[in-house]
TIDOVO-992818 format. One record per residue (C-alpha): x, y, z. Coordinates in steps of 0.2 Angstrom, whole numbers, plus 2048, in hexadecimal, padded with zeros to 3 digits. Layout:
N
+-----+-----+-----+
|   X |   Y |   Z |
+-----+-----+-----+
|   X |   Y |   Z |
...
+-----+-----+-----+
//
This chain:
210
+-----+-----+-----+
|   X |   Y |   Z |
+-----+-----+-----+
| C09 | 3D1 | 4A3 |
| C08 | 3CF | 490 |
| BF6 | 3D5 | 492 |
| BFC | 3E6 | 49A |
| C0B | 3E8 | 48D |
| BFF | 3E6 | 480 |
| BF3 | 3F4 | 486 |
| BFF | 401 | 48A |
| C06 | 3FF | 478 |
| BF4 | 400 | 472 |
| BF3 | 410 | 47B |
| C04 | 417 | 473 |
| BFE | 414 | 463 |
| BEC | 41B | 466 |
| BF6 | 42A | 46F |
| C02 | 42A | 45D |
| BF5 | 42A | 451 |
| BEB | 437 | 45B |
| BFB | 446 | 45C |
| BFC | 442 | 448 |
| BEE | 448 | 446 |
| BED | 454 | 44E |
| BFE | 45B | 447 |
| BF3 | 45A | 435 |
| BE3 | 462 | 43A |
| BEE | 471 | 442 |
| BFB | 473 | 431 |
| BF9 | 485 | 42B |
| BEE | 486 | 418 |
| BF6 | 490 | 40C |
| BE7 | 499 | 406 |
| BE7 | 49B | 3F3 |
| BE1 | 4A9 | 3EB |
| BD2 | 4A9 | 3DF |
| BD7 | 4A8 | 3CD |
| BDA | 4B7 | 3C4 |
| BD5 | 4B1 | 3B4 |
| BC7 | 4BC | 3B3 |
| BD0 | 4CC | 3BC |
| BD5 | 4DB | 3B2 |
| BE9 | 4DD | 3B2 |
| BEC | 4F0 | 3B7 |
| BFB | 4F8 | 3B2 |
| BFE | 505 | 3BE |
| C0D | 50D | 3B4 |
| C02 | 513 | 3A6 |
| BFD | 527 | 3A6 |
| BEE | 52D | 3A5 |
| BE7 | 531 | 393 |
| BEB | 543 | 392 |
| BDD | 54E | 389 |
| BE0 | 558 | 37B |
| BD8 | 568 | 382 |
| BDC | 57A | 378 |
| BE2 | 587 | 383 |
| BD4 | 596 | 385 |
| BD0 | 5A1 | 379 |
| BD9 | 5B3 | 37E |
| BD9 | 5C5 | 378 |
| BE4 | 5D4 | 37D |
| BDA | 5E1 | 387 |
| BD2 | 5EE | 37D |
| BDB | 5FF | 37E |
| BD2 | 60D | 375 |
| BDF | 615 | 368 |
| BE0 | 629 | 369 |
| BD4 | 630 | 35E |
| BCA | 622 | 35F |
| BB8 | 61E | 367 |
| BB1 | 60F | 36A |
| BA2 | 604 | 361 |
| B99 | 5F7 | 36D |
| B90 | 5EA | 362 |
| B88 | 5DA | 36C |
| B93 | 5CF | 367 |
| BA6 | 5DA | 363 |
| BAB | 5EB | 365 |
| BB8 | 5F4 | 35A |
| BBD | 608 | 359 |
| BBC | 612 | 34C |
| BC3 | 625 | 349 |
| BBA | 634 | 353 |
| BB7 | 63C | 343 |
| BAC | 62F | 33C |
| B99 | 62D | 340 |
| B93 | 61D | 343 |
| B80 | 616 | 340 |
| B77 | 605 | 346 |
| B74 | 5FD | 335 |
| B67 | 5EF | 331 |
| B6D | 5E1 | 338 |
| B70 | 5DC | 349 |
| B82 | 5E3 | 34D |
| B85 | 5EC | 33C |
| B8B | 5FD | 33C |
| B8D | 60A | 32E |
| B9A | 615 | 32E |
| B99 | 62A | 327 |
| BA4 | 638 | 327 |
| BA0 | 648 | 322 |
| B8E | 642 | 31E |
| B96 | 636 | 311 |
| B96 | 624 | 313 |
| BA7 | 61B | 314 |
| BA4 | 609 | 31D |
| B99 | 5FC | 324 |
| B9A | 5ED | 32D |
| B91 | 5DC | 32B |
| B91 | 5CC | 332 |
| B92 | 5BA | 327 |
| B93 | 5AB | 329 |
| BA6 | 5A3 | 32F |
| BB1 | 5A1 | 31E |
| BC4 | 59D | 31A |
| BCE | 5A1 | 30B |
| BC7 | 594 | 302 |
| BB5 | 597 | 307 |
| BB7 | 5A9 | 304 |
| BAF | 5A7 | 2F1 |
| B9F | 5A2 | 2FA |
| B9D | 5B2 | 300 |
| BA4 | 5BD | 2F1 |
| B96 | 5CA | 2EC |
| B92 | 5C9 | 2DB |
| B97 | 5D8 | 2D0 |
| BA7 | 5DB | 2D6 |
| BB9 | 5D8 | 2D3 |
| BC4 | 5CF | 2DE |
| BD6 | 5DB | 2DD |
| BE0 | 5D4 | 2ED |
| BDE | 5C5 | 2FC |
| BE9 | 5C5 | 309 |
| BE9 | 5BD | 31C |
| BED | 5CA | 328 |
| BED | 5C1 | 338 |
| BFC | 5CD | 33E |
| BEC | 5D8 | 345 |
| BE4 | 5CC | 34D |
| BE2 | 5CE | 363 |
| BDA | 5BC | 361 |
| BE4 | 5AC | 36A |
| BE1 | 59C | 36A |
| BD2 | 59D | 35F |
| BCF | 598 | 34F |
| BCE | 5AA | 347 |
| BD4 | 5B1 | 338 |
| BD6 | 5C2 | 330 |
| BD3 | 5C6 | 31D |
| BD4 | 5D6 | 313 |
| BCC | 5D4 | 303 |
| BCC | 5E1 | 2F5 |
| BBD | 5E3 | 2E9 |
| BB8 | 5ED | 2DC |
| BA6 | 5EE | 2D9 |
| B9D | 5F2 | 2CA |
| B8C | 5F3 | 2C2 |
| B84 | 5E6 | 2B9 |
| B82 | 5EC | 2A5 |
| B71 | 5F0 | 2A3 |
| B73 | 5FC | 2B0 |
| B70 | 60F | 2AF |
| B82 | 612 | 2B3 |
| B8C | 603 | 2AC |
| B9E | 60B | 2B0 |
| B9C | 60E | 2C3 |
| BA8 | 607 | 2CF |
| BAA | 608 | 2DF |
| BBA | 601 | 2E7 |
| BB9 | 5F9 | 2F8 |
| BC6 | 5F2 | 305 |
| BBE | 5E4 | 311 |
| BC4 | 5DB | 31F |
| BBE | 5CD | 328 |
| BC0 | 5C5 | 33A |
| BBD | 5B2 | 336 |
| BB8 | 5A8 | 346 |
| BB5 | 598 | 343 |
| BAE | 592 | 355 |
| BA2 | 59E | 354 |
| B9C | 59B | 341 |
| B9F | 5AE | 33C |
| BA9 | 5BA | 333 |
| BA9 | 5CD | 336 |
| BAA | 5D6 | 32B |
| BAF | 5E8 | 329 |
| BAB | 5F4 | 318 |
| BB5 | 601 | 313 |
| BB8 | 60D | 304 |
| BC9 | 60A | 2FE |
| BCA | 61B | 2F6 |
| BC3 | 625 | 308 |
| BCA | 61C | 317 |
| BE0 | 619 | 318 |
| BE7 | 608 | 31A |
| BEC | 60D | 32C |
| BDB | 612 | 332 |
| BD5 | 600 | 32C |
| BE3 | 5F6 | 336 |
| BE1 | 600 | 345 |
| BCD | 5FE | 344 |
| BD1 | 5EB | 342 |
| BDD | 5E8 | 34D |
| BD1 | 5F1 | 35B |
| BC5 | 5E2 | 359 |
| BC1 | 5DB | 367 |
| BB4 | 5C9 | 36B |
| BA9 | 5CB | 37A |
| BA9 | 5B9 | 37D |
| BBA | 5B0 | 37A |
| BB2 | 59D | 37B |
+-----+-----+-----+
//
């Protein structure tokens, strides 16, 4: 009788041990994620950089004024007065400009100057009388272009055959810094009126707005 007691109690604590564990081998792991030490933080409420881009360069449509015909260069083109006869000069997109078989203007093409650069460009023997900015005429947007009308008076140097010539002249230039150039456009001060200028400037239009 003891005997038997003693085996089923053996079995009871074999049957115990065995449900613990099993109870341990079945407990649900808590899986812990790898360490972030080395991950990036991201903060999701921070904007994209925003880029600091220039709105495109613009220009009002050309509209030919009355009395007016056009001048297609390569690069610009501009109107001048019916009366007026104009002529391919030396260089690439220069132009002369006659009436009545006399000549009253030109054009030219430097290199890209501002008003403190300007003195750069001054040709020699002549007086400078006036500078002004006159970006009131300009069609231009968004573009870093400026306009200058520039009054010289030229003279001869002193060992020349006609020491007390002069020759007064009114120029204007359209200064475009992105493309390294200023146009420029020649006028006798005395022949053509102030009005004919600005409407001959204010007609200037790029072919390429970059």
């Amino acid at each position: 009788m003891s005997y038997i007691f003693k085996s089923i109690m053996t079995v009871l604590i074999l049957a115990i041990v065995s449900a613990c564990g099993h109870e341990k081998g079945g407990e649900i792991q808590t899986l812990v994620p790898p360490s972030s030490k080395n991950t990036p933080t991201i903060n999701k409420d921070v904007d994209p950089p925003t880029k600091n881009e220039k709105p495109p360069a613009t220009q009002a449509s050309f509209s030919l004024p009355d009395g007016y015909q056009i001048v297609e260069a390569s690069t610009f083109t501009f109107a001048i007065p019916n009366s007026w006869h104009v002529e391919q000069g030396s260089g690439k997109d220069a132009f002369s400009f006659q009436k009545n078989g006399e000549q009253i203007g030109e054009t030219e093409i430097l290199g890209w100057f501002d008003s403190e650069t300007w003195k750069n460009f001054k040709p020699n023997h002549a007086e400078q009388t006036d500078f002004k900015e006159r970006n009131d005429l300009l069609a231009i947007k968004n573009k870093d272009v400026h306009l200058y009308k520039i009054q010289l008076t030229h003279t001869k140097p002193a060992a020349d055959k006609d020491p007390e010539w002069k020759y007064k002249e009114t120029r204007w230039y359209v200064s475009v810094k992105e493309d390294g150039r200023s146009y420029g456009f020649y006028f006798n001060s005395e022949k053509i009126d102030e009005n004919v200028m600005e409407t001959i400037l204010s007609s200037f239009r790029l072919k390429k707005t970059k």
